[in-house]
Short mmCIF file of the C-alpha atoms (twelve columns), coordinates in Angstrom:
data_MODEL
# 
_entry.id   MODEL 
# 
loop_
_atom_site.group_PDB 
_atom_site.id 
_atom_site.type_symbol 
_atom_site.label_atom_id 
_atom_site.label_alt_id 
_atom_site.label_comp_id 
_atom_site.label_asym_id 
_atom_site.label_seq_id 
_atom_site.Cartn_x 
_atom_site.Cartn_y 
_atom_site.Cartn_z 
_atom_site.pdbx_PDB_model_num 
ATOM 1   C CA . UNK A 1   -14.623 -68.296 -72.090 1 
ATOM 2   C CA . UNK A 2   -16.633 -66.635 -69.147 1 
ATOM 3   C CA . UNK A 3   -17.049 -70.896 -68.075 1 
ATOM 4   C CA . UNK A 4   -12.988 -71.397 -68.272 1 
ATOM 5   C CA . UNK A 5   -12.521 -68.000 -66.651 1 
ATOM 6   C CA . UNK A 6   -14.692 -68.734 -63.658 1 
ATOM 7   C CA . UNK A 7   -12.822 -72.696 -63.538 1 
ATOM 8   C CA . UNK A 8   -9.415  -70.755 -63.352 1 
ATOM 9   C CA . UNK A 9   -10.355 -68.572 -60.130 1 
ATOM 10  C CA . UNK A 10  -12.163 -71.715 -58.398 1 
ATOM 11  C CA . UNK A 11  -9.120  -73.917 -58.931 1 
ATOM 12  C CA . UNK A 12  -7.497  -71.119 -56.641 1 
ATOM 13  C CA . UNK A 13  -9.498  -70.549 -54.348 1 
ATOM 14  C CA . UNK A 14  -9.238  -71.679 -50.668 1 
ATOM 15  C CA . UNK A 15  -9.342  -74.976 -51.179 1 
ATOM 16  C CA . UNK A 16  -9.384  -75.525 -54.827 1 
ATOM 17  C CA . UNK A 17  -7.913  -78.313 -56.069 1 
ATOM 18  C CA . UNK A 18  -4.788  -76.227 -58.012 1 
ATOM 19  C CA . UNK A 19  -4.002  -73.840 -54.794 1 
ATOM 20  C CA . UNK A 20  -4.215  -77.211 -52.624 1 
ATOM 21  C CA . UNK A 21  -1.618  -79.419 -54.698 1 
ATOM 22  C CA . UNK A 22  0.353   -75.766 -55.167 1 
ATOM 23  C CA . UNK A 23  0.505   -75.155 -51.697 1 
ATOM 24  C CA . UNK A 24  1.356   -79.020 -50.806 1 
ATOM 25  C CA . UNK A 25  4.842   -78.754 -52.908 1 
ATOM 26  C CA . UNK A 26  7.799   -78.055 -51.183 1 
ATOM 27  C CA . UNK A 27  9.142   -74.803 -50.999 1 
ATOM 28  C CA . UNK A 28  11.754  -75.537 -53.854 1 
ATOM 29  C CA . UNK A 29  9.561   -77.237 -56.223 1 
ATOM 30  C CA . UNK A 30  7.226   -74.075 -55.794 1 
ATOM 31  C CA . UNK A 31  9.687   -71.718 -56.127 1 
ATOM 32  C CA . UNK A 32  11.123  -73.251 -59.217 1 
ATOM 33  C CA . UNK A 33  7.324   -73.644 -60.789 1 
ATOM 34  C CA . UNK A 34  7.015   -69.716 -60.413 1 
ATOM 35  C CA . UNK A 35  10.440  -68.818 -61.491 1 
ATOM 36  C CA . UNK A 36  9.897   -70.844 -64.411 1 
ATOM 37  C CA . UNK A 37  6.481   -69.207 -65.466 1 
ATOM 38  C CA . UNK A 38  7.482   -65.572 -65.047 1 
ATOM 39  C CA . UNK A 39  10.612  -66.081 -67.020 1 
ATOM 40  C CA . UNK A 40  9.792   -68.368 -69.630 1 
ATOM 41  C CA . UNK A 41  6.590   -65.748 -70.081 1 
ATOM 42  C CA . UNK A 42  8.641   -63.126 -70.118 1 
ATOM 43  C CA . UNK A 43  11.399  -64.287 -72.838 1 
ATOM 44  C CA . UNK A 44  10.184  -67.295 -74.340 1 
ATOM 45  C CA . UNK A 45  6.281   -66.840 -74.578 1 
ATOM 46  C CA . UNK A 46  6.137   -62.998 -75.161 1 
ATOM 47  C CA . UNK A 47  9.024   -62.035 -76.306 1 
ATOM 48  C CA . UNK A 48  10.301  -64.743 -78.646 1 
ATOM 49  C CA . UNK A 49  6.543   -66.179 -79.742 1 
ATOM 50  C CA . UNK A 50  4.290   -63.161 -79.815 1 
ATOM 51  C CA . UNK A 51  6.313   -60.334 -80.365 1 
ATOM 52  C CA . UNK A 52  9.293   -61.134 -82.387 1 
ATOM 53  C CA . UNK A 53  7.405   -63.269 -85.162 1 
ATOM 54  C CA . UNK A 54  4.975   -60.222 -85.348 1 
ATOM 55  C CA . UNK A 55  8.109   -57.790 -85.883 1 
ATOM 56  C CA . UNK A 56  9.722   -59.859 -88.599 1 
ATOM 57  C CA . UNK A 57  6.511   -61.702 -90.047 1 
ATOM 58  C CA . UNK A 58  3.610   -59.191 -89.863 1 
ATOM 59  C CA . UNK A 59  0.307   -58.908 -88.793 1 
ATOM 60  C CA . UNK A 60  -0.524  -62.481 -89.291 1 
ATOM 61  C CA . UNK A 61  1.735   -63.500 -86.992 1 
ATOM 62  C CA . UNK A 62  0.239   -60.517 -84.441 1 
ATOM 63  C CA . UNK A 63  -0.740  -62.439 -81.179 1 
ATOM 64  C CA . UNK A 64  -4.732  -61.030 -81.804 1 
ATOM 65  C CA . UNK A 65  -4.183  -60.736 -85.449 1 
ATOM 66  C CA . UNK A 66  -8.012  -60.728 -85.604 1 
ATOM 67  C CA . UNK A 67  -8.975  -58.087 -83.295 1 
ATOM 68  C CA . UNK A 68  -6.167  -55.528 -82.550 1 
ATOM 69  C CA . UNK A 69  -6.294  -56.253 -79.128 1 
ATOM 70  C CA . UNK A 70  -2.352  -57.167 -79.208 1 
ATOM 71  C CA . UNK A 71  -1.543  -53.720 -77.452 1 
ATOM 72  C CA . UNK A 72  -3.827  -54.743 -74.826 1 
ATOM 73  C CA . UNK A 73  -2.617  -58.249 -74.294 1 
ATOM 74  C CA . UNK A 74  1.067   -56.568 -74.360 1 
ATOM 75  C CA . UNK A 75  -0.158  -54.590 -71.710 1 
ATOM 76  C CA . UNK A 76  -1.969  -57.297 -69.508 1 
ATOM 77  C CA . UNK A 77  1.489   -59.688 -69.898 1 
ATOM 78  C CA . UNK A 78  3.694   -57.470 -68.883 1 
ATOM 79  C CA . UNK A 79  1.740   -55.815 -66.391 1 
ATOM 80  C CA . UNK A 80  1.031   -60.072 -65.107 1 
ATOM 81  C CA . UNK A 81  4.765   -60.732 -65.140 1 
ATOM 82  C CA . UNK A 82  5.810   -56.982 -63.130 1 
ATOM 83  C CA . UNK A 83  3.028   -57.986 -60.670 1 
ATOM 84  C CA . UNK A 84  4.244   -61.094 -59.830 1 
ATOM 85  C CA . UNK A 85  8.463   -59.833 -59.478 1 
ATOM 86  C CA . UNK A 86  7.032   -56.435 -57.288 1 
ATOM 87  C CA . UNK A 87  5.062   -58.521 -55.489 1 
ATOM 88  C CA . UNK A 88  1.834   -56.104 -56.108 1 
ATOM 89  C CA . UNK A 89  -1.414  -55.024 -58.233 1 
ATOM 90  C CA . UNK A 90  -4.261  -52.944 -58.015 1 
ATOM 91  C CA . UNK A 91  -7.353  -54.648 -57.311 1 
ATOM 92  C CA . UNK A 92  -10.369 -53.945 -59.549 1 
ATOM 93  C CA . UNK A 93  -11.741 -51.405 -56.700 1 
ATOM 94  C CA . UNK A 94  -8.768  -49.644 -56.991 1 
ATOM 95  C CA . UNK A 95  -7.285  -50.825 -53.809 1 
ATOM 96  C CA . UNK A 96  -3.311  -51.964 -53.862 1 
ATOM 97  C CA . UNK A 97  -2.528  -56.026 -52.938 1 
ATOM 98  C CA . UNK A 98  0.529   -56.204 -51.361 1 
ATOM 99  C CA . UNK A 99  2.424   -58.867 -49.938 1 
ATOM 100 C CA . UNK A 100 6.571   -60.090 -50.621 1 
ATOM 101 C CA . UNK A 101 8.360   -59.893 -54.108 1 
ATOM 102 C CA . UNK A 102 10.440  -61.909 -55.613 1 
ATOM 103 C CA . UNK A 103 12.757  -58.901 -55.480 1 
ATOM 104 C CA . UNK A 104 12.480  -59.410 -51.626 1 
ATOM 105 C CA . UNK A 105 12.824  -63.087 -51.840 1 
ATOM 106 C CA . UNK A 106 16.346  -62.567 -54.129 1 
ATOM 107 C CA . UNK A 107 17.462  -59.403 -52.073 1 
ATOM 108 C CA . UNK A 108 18.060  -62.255 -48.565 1 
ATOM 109 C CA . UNK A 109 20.228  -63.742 -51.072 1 
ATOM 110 C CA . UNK A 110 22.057  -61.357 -53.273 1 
ATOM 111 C CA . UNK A 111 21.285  -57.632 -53.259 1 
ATOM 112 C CA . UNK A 112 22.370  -56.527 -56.728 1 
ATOM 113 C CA . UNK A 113 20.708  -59.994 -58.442 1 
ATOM 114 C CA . UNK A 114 17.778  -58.132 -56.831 1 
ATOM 115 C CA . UNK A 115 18.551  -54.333 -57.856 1 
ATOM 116 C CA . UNK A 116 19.395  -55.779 -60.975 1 
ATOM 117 C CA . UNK A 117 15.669  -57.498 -61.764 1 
ATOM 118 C CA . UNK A 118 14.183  -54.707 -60.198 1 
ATOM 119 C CA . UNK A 119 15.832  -52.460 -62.368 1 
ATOM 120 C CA . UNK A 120 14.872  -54.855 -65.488 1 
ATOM 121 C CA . UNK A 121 11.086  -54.720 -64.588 1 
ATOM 122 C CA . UNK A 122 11.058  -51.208 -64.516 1 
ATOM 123 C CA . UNK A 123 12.763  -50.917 -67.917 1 
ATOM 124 C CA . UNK A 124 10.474  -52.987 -69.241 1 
ATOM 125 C CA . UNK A 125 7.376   -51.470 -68.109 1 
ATOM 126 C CA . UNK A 126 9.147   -48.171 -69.528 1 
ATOM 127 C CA . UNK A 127 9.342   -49.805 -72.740 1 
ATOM 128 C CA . UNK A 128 5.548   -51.247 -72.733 1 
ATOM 129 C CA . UNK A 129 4.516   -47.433 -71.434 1 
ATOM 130 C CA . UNK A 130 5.994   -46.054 -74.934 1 
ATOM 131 C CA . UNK A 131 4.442   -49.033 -77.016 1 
ATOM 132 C CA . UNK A 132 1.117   -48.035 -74.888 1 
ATOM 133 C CA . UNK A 133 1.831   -44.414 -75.254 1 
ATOM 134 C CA . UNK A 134 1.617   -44.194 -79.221 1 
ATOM 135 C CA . UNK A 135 -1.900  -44.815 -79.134 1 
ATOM 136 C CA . UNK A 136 -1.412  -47.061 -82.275 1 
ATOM 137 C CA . UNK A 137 -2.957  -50.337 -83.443 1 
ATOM 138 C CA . UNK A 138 -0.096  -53.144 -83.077 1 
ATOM 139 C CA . UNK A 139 -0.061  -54.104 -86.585 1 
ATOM 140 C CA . UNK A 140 0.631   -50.094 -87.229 1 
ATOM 141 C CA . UNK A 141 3.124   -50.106 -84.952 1 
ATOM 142 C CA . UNK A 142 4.826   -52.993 -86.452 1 
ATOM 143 C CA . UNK A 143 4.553   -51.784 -89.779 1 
ATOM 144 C CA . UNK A 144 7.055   -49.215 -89.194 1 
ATOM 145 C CA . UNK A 145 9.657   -51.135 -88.015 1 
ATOM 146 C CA . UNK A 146 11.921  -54.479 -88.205 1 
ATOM 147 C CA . UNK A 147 13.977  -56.853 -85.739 1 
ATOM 148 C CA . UNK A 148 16.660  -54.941 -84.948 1 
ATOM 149 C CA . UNK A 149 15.744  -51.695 -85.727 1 
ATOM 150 C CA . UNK A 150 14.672  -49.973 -82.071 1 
ATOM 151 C CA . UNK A 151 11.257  -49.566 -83.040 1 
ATOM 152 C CA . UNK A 152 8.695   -49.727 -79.678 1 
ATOM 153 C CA . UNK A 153 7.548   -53.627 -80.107 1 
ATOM 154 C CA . UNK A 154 11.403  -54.792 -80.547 1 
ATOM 155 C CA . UNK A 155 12.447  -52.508 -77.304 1 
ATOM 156 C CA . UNK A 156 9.924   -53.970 -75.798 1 
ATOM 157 C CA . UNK A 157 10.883  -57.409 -76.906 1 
ATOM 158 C CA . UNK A 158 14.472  -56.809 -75.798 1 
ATOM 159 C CA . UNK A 159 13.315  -55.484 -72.378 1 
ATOM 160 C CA . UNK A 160 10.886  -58.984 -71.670 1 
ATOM 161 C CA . UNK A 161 14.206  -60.926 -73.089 1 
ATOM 162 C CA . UNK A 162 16.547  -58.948 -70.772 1 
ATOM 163 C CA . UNK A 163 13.686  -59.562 -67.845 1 
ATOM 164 C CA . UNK A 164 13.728  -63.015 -68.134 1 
ATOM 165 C CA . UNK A 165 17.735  -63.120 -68.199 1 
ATOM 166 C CA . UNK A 166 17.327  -60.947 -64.652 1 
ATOM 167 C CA . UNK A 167 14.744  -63.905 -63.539 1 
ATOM 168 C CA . UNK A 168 17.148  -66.686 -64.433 1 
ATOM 169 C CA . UNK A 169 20.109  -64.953 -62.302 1 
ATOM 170 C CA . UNK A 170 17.471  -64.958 -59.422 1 
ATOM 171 C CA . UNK A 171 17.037  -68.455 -59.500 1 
ATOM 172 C CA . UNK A 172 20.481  -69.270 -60.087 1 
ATOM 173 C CA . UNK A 173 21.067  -66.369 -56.652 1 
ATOM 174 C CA . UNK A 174 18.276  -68.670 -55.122 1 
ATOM 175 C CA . UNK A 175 19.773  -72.131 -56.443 1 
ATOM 176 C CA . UNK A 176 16.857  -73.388 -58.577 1 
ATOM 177 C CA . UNK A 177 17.468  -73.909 -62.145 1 
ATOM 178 C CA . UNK A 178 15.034  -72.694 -64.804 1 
ATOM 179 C CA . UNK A 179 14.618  -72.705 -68.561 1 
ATOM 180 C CA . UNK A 180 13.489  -69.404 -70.035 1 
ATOM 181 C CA . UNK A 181 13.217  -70.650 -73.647 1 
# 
């Protein structure tokens, strides 16, 4: 894992052979390639394949059925997916990387397609905060609830579905077409 982690960062690093081809599409091939990761993430990978099956299935169908680490990987996905539509994170010393959101990029286009993702990543990181919040194994937390029935995983599913919906209206504001499931 530490081997594949390590490949990952090299491909993007100046001059890796991922950030070069990345950075050699045009502007609307590149745009579509993100728009299409952070919203079929959000609604399609996430919500639909990790957290719904684990709702109305059970722990077996958990995303880290063998090591309760689901909470965790909730936490890293979402946070992954808010980074990339604030266009920020907090570096592991603590310092903030900044630089322009998609927010900003929709906002030239269409101001309440923007207020209106912006709004949806903050709902959804509301919703992951209360999942986070219980201090609960996932397959505890799913226990006491079913699709449909408000619990903190299916709010949370809802607000990475609703997310992605925001991130399609962006492209569409932007003219790219994605697929978010």
């Amino acid at each position: 894992m530490i081997a594949d982690l390590k490949d990952l960062n090299d491909t993007w690093l100046e001059g890796g052979s991922y950030r070069a081809t990345f950075e050699a599409l045009d502007e609307t091939t590149a745009l579509t390639n993100i728009l299409n990761g952070v919203g079929f993430i959000s609604n399609g990978e996430v919500a639909l394949e990790r957290l719904d099956p684990a709702i109305d299935e059970g722990q077996e169908n958990e995303h880290s059925c063998f090591s309760d680490n689901t909470t965790q990987d909730m936490w890293a996905n979402t946070y992954g997916l808010h980074n990339i539509i604030v266009g920020s994170y907090n570096a592991e010393n603590g310092a903030t990387v900044s630089g322009v959101s998609l927010i900003d990029i929709v906002k030239e286009v269409n101001e309440s397609t923007a207020i209106a993702l912006e709004n949806a990543t903050k709902e959804t990181i509301n919703k992951l905060e209360v999942l986070t919040g219980l201090d609960k194994n996932f397959d505890e937390i799913i226990s006491e609830e079913t699709l449909g029935s408000g619990g903190p995983a299916g709010l949370l599913s809802s607000a990475l579905k609703a997310q992605g919906t925001q991130v399609s209206e962006a492209a569409k504001a932007l003219g790219v077409s994605i697929t978010i499931n």
